[in-house]
C-alpha atoms as an extended CHARMM CRD file, in Angstrom:
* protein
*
       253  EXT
         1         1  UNK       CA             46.9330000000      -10.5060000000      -35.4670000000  PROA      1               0.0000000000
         2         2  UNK       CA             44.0600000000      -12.0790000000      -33.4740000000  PROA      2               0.0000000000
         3         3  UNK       CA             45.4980000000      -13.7300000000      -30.3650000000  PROA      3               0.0000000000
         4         4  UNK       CA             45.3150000000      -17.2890000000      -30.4090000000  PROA      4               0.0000000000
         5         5  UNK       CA             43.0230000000      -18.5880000000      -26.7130000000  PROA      5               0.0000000000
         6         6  UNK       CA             42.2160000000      -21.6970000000      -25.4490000000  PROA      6               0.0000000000
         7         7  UNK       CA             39.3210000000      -22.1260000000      -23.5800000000  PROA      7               0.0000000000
         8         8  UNK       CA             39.4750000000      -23.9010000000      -20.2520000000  PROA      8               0.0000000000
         9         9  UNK       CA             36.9970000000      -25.4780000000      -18.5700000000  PROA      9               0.0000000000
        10        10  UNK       CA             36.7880000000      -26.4320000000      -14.8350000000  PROA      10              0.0000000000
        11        11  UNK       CA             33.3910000000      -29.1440000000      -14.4140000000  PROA      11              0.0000000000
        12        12  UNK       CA             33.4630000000      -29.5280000000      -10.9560000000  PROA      12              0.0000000000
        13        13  UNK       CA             30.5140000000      -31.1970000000       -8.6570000000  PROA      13              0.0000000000
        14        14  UNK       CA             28.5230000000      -27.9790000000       -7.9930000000  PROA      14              0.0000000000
        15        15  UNK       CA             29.6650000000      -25.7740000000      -10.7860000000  PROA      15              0.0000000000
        16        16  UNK       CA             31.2650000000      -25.0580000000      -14.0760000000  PROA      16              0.0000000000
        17        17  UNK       CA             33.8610000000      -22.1260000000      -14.2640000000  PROA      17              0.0000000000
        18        18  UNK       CA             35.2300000000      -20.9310000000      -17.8080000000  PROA      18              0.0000000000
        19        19  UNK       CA             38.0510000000      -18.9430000000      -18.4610000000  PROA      19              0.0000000000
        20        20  UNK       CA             40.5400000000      -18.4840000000      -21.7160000000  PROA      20              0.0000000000
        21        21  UNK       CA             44.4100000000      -18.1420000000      -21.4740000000  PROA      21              0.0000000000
        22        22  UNK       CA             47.3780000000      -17.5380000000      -24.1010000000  PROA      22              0.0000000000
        23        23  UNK       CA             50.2140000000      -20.1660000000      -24.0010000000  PROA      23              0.0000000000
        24        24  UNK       CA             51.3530000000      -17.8600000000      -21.2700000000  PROA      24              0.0000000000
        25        25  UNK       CA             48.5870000000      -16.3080000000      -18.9710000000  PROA      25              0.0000000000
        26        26  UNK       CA             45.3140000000      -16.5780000000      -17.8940000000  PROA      26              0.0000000000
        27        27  UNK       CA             42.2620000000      -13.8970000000      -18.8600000000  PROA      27              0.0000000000
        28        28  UNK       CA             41.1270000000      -12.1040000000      -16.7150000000  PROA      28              0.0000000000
        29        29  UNK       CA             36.8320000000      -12.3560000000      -17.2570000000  PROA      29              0.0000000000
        30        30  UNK       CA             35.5630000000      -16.1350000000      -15.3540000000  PROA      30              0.0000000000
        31        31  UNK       CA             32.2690000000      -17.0250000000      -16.2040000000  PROA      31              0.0000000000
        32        32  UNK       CA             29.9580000000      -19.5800000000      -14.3730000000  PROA      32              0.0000000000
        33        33  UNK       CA             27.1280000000      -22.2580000000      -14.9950000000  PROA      33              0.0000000000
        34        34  UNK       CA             25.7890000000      -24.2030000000      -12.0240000000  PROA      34              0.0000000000
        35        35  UNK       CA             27.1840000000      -28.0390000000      -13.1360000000  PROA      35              0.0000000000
        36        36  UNK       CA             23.3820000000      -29.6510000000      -12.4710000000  PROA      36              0.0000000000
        37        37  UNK       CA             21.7400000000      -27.1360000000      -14.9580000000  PROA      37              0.0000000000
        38        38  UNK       CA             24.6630000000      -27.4860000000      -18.3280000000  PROA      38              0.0000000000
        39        39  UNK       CA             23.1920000000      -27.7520000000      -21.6840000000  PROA      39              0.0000000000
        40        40  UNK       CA             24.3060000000      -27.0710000000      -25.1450000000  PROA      40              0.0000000000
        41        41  UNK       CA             22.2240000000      -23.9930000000      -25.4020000000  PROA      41              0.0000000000
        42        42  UNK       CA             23.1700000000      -22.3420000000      -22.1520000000  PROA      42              0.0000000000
        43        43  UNK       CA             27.0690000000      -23.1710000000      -22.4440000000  PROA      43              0.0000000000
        44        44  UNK       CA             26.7340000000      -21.7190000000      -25.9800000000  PROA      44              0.0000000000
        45        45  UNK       CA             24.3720000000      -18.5830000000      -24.4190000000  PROA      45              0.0000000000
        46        46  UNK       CA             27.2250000000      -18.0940000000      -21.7260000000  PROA      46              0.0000000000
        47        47  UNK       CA             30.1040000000      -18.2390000000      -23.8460000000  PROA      47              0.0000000000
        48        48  UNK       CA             28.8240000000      -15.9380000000      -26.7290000000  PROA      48              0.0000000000
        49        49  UNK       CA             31.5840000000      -12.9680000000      -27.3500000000  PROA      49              0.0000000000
        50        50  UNK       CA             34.6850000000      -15.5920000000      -26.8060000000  PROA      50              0.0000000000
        51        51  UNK       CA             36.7880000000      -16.0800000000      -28.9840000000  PROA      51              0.0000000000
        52        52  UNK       CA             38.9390000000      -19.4000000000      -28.7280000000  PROA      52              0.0000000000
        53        53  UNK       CA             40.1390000000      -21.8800000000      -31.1650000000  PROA      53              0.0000000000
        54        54  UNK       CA             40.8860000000      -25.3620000000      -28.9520000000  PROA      54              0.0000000000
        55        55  UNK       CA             39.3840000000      -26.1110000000      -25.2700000000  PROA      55              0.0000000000
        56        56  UNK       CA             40.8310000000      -28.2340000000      -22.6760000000  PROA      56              0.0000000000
        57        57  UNK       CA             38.4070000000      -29.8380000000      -20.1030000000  PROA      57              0.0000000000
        58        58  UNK       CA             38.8380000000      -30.5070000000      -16.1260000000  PROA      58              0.0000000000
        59        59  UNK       CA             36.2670000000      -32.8070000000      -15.4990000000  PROA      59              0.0000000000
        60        60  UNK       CA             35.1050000000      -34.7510000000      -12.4960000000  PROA      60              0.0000000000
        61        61  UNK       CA             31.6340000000      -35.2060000000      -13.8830000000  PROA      61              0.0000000000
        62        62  UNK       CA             31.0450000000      -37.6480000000      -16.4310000000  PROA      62              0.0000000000
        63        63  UNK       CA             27.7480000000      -36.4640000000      -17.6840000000  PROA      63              0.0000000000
        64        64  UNK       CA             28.9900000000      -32.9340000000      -17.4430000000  PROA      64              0.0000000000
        65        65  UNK       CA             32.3920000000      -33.8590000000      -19.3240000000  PROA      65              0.0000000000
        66        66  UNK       CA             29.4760000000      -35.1160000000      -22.5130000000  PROA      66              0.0000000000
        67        67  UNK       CA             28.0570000000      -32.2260000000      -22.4560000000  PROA      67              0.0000000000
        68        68  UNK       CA             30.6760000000      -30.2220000000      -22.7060000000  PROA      68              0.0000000000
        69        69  UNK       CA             32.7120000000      -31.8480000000      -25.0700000000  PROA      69              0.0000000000
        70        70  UNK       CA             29.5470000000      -32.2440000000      -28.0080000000  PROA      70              0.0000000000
        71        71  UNK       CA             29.1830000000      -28.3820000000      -27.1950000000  PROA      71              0.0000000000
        72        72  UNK       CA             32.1770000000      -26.3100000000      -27.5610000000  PROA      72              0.0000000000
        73        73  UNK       CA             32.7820000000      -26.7340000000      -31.1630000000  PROA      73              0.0000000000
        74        74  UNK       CA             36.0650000000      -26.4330000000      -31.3750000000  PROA      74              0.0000000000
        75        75  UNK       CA             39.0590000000      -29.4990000000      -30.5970000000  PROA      75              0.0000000000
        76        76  UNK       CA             39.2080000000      -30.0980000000      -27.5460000000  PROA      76              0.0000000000
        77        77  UNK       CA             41.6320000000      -32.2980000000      -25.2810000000  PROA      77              0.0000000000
        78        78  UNK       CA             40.2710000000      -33.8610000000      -22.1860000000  PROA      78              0.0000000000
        79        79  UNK       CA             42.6970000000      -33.9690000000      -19.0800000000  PROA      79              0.0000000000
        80        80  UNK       CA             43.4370000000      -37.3740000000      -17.9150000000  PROA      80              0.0000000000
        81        81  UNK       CA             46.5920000000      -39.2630000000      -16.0870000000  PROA      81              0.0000000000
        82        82  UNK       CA             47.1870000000      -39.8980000000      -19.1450000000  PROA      82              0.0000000000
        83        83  UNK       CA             48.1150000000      -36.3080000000      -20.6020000000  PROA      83              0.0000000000
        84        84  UNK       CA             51.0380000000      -35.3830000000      -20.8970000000  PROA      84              0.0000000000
        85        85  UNK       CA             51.8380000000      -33.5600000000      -17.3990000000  PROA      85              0.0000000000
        86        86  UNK       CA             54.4910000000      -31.7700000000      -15.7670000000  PROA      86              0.0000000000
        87        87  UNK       CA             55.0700000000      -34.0940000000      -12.8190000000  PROA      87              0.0000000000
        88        88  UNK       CA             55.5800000000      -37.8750000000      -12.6130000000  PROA      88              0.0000000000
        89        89  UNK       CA             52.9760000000      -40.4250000000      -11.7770000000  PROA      89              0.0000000000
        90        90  UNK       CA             54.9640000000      -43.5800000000      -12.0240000000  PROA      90              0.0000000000
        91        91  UNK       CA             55.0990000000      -43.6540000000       -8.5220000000  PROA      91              0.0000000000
        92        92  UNK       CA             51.4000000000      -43.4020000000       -8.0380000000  PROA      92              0.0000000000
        93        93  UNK       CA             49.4660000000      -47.1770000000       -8.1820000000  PROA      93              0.0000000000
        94        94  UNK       CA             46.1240000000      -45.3430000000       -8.1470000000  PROA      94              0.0000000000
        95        95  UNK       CA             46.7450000000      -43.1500000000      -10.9830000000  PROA      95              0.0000000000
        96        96  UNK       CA             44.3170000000      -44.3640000000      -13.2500000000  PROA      96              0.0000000000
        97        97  UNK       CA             41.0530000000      -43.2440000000      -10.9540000000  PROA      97              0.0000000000
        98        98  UNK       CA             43.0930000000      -40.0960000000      -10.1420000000  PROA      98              0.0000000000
        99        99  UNK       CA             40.1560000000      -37.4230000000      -10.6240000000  PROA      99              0.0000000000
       100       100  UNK       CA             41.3620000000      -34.5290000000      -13.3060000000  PROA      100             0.0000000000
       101       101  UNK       CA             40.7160000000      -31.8610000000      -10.2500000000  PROA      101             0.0000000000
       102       102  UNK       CA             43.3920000000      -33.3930000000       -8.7570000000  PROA      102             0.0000000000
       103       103  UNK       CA             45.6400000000      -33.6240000000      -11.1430000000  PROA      103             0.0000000000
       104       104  UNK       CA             45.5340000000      -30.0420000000      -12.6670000000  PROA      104             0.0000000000
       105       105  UNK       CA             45.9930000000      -28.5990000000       -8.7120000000  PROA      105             0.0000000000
       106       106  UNK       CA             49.2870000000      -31.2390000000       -8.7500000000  PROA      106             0.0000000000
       107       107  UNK       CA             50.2850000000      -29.4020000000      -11.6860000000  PROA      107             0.0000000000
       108       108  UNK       CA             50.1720000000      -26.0150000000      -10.2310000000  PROA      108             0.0000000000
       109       109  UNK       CA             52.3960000000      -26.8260000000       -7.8560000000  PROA      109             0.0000000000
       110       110  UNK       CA             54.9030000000      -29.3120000000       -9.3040000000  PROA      110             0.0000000000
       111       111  UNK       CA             57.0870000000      -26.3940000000      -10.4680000000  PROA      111             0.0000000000
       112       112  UNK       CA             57.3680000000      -24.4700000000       -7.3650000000  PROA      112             0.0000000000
       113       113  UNK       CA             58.4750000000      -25.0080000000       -3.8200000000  PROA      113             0.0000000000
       114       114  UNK       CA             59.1350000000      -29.0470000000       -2.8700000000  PROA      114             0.0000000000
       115       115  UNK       CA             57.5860000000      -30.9880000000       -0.8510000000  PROA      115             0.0000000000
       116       116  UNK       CA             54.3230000000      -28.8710000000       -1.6190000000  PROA      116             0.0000000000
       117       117  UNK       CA             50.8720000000      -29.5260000000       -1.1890000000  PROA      117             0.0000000000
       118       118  UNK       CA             47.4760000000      -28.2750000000       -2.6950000000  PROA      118             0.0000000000
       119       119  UNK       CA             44.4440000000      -28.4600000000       -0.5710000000  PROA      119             0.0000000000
       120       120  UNK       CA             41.3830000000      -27.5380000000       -2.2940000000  PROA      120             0.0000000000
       121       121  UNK       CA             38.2700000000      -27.1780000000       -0.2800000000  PROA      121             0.0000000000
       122       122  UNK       CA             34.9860000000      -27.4630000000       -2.0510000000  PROA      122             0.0000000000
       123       123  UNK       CA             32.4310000000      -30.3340000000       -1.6910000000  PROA      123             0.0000000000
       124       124  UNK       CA             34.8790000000      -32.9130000000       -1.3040000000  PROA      124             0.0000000000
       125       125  UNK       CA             38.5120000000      -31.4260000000        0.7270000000  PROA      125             0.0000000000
       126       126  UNK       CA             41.0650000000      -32.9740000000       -1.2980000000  PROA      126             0.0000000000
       127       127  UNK       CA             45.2220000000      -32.8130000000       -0.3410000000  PROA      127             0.0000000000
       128       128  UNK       CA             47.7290000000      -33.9390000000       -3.3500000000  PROA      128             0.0000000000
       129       129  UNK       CA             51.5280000000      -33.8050000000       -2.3460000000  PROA      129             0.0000000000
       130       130  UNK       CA             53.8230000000      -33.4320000000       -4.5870000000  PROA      130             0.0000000000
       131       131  UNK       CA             57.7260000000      -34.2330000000       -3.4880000000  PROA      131             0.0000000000
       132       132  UNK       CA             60.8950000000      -34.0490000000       -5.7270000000  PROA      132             0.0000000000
       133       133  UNK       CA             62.6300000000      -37.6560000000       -6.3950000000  PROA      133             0.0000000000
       134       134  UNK       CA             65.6340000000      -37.1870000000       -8.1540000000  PROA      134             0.0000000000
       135       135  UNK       CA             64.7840000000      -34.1920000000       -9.5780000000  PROA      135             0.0000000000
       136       136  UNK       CA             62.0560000000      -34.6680000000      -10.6870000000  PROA      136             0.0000000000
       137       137  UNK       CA             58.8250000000      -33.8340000000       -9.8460000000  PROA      137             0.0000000000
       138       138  UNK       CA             56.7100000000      -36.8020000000       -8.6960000000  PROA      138             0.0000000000
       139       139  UNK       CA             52.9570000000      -37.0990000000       -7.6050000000  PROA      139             0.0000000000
       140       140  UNK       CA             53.0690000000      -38.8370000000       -4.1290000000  PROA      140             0.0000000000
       141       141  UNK       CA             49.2780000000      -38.9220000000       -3.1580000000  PROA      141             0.0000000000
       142       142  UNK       CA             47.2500000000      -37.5420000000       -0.7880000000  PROA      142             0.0000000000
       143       143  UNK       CA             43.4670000000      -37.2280000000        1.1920000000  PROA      143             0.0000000000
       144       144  UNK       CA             39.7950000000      -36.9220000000        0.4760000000  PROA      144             0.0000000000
       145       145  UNK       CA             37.6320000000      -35.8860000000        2.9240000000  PROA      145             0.0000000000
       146       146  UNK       CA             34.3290000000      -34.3250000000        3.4480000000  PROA      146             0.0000000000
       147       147  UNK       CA             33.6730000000      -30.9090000000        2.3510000000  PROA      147             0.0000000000
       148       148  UNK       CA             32.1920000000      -28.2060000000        5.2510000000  PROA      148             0.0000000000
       149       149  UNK       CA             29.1290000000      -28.4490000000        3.3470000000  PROA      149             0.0000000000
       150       150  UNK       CA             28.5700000000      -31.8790000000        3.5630000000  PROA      150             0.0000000000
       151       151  UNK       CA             29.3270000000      -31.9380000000        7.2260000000  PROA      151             0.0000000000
       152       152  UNK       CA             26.1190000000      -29.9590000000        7.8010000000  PROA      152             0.0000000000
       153       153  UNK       CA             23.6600000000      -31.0290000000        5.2470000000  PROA      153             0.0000000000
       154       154  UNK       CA             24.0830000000      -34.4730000000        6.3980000000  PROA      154             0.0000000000
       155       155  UNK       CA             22.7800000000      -33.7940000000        9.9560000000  PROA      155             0.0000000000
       156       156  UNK       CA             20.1420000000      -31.5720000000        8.4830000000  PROA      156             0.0000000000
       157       157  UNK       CA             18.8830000000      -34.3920000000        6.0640000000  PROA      157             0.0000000000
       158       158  UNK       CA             19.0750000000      -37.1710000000        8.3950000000  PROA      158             0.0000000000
       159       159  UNK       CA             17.4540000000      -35.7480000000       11.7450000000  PROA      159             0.0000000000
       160       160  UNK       CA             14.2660000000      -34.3900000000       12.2480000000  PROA      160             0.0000000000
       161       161  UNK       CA             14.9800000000      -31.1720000000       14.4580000000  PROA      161             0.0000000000
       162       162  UNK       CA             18.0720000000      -30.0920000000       13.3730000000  PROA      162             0.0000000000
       163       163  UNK       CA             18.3340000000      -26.7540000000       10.4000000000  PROA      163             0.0000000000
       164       164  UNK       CA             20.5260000000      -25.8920000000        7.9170000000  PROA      164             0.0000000000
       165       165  UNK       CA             23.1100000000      -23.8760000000        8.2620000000  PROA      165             0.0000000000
       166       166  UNK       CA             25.6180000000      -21.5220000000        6.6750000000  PROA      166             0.0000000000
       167       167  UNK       CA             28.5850000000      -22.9820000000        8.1360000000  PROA      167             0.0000000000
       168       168  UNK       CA             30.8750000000      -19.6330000000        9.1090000000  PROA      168             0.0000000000
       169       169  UNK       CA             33.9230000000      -19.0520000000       11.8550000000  PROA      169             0.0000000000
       170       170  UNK       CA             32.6390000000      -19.1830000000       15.1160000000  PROA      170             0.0000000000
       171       171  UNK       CA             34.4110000000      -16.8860000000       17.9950000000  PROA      171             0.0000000000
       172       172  UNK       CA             32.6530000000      -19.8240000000       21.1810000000  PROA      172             0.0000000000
       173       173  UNK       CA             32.8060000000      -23.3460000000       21.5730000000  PROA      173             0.0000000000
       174       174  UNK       CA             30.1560000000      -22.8130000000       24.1040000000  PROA      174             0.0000000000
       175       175  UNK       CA             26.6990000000      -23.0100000000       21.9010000000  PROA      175             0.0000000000
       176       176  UNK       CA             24.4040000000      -21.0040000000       23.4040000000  PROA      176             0.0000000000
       177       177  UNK       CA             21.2840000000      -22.5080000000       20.7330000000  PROA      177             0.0000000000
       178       178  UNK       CA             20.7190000000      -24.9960000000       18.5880000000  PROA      178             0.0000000000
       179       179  UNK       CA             22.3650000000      -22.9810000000       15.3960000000  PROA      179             0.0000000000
       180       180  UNK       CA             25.4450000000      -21.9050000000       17.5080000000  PROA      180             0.0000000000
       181       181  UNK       CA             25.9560000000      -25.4770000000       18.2940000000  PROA      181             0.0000000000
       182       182  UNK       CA             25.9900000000      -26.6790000000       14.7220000000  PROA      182             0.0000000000
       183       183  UNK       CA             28.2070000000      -23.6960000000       14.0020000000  PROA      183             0.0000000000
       184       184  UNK       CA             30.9010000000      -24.4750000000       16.6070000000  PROA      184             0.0000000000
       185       185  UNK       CA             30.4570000000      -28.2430000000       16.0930000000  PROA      185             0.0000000000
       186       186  UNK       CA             30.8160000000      -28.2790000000       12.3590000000  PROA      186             0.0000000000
       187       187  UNK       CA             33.9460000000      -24.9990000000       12.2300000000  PROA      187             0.0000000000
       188       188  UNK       CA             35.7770000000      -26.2310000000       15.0020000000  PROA      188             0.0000000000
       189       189  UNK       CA             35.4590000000      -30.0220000000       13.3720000000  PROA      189             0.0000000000
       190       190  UNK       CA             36.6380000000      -29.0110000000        9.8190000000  PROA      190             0.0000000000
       191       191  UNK       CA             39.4220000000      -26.9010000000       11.1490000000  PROA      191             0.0000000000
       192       192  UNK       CA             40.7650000000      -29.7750000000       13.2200000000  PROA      192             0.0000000000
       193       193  UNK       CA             40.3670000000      -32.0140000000       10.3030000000  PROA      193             0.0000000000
       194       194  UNK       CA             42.3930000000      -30.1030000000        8.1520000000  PROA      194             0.0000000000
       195       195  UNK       CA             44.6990000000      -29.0700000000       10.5650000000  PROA      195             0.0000000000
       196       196  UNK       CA             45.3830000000      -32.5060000000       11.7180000000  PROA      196             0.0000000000
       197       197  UNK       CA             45.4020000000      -33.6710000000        8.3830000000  PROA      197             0.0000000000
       198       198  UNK       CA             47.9040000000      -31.3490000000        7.0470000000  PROA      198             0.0000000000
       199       199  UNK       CA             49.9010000000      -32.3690000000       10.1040000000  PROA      199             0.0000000000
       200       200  UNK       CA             50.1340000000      -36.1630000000        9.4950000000  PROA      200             0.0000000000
       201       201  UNK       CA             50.8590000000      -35.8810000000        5.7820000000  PROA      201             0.0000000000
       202       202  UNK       CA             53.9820000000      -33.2020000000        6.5440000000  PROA      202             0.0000000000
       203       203  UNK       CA             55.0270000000      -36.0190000000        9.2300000000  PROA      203             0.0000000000
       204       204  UNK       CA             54.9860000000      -38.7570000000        6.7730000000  PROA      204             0.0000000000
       205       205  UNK       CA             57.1410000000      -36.5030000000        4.4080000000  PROA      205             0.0000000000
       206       206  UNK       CA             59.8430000000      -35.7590000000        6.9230000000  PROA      206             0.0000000000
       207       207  UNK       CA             59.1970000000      -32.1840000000        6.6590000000  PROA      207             0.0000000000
       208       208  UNK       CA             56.6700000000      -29.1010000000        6.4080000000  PROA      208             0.0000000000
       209       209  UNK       CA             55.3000000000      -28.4510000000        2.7780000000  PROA      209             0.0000000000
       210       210  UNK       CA             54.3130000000      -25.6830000000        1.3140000000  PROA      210             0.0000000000
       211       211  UNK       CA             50.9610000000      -25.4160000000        1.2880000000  PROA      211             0.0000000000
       212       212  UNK       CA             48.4990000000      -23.7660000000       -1.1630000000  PROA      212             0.0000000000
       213       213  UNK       CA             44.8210000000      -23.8060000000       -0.6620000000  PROA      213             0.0000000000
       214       214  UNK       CA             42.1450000000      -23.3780000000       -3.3090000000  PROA      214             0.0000000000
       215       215  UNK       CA             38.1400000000      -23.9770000000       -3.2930000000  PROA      215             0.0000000000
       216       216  UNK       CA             35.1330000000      -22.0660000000       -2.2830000000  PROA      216             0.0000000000
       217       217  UNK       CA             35.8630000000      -22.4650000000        1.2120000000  PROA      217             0.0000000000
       218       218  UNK       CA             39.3830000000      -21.8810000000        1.5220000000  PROA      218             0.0000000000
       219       219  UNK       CA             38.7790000000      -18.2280000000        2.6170000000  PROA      219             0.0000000000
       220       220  UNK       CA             36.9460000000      -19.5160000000        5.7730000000  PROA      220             0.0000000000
       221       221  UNK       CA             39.7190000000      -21.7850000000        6.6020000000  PROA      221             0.0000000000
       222       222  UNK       CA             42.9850000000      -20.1790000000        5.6780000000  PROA      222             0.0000000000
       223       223  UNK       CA             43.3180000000      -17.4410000000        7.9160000000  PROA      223             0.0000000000
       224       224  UNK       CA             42.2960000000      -20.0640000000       11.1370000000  PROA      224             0.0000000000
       225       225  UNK       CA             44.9590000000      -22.1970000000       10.1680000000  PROA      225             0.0000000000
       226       226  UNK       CA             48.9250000000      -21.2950000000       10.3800000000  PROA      226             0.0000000000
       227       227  UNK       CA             50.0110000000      -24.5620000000        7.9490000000  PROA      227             0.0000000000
       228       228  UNK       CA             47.9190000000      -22.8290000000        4.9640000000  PROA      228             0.0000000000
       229       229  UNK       CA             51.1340000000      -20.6740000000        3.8140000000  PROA      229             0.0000000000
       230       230  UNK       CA             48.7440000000      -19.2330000000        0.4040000000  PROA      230             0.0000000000
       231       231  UNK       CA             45.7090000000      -19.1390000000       -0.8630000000  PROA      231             0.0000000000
       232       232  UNK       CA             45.1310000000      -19.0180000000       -4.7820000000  PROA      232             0.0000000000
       233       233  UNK       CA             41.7150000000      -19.2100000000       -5.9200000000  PROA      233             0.0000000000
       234       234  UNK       CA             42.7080000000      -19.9910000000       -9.5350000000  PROA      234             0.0000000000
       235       235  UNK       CA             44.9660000000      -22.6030000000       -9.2550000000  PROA      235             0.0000000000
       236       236  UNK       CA             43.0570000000      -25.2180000000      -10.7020000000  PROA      236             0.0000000000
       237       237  UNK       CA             43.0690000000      -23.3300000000      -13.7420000000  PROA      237             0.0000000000
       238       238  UNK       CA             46.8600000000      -22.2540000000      -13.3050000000  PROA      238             0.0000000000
       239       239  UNK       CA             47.3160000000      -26.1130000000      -13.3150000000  PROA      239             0.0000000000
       240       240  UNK       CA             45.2360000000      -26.1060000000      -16.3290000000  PROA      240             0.0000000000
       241       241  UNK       CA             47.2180000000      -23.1980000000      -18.4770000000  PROA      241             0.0000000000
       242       242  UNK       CA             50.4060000000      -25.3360000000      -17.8260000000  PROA      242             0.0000000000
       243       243  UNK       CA             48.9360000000      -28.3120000000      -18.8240000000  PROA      243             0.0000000000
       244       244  UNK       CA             47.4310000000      -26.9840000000      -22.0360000000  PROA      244             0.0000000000
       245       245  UNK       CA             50.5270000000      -25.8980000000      -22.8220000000  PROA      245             0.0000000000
       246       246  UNK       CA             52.2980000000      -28.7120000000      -22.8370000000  PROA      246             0.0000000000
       247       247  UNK       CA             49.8770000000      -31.1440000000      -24.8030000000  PROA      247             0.0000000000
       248       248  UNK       CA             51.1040000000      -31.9030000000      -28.0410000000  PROA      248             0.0000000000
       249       249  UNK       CA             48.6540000000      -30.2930000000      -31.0930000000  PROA      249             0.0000000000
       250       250  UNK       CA             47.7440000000      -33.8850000000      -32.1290000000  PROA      250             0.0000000000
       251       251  UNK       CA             45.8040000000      -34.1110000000      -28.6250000000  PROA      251             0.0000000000
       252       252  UNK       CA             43.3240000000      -31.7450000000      -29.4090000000  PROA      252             0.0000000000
       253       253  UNK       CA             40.5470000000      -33.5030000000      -31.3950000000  PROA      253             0.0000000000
């Protein structure tokens, strides 16, 4: 009997992962399309050999989320706060404008460890806490902040003298040119934003969370950082799986 896969997608600012799961696990095979370049005829080039029969989308792009959704071909259900999730959000004013990114790393988490809190570190940082109420697993907010990236692109778009860089750990404070100065100033900057930010949100809670970081820079950070207690590179689409799951067949159109 053929198995029966859903394909997830993840649209994300700078690019679109795919990946399939079963009602119970992820696939192993990811495959990638740069989120400025998506078309019908390269998403249907890129996923030729896949089989899947329904598709749930992750979007934070709207143009992207068209594009996708006219080119899959199969029903599809598109995650919003209003899916059916596996956490509460009645305690969440903003959860209308609460990006689907942030939602599906919420959902990753929302059955493990409480208080916990998913930091995922790609153009934007973004924190989402999730705490227990009364047993039940409830969405209690979180940050946005500036990626690394955007940290250093902004000073080499707006001055005249100063180059890009490829932001990476730096072992000195003490720049000794112009590159090793935009390396220390930018690391030791993002470290002590996250740090500090972690650091506020577990002292609003009362307590330490457990915290789970995802994103394309979350190996750079994690191992400077003691509050970071995992790193998962696929929990977005963990969040995903379990929130394909749970959508009702009627939500797939």
């Amino acid at each position: 009997m053929t198995p029966h896969y859903t394909l997830l997608i993840d649209n994300s600012n700078t690019r679109t992962k795919f990946m399939r799961c079963t009602q119970v696990e992820l696939m192993a095979e990811q495959r990638v399309l740069p989120s400025a370049k998506l078309s019908p005829q390269l998403i249907h080039e890129l996923l030729d050999g896949w089989d899947y029969d329904a598709c749930f989308i992750c979007s934070v792009v709207p143009r992207g989320r068209d594009v996708l959704m006219t080119s899959v071909g199969v029903p599809l259900h598109v995650l919003t706060h209003q899916s059916r999730l596996n956490f509460s959000l009645e305690d969440y004013e903003g959860r209308a404008t609460l990006g689907a990114d942030r939602i599906a790393n919420a959902a990753a988490i929302a059955d493990g460890e409480l208080p916990a809190m998913a930091i995922d570190l790609g153009t934007a940082i973004t924190y989402d806490v999730i705490v227990d109420r009364d047993a039940t697993s409830s969405f209690a907010g979180g940050v946005i902040a500036p990626g690394l990236a955007s940290l250093t692109q902004y000073l080499h778009r707006n001055t005249a003298l100063l180059p890009a860089i490829d932001p990476q750990v730096t072992v000195t404070a003490l720049g000794q040119n112009t590159k090793d100065a935009l390396h220390a100033g930018s690391m030791i900057g993002y470290l002590g934003m996250v740090r500090e930010t972690i650091s506020a949100l577990c002292a609003e809670l009362g307590e330490k969370a457990h915290v789970v970081a995802t994103g394309g820079d979350a190996r750079i950070v994690s191992p400077q950082l003691a509050s970071i207690d995992k790193v998962d590179a696929l929990l977005t689409f963990r969040g995903m799986l379990k929130l394909a799951t749970l959508q009702p067949r009627a939500a797939f159109k």
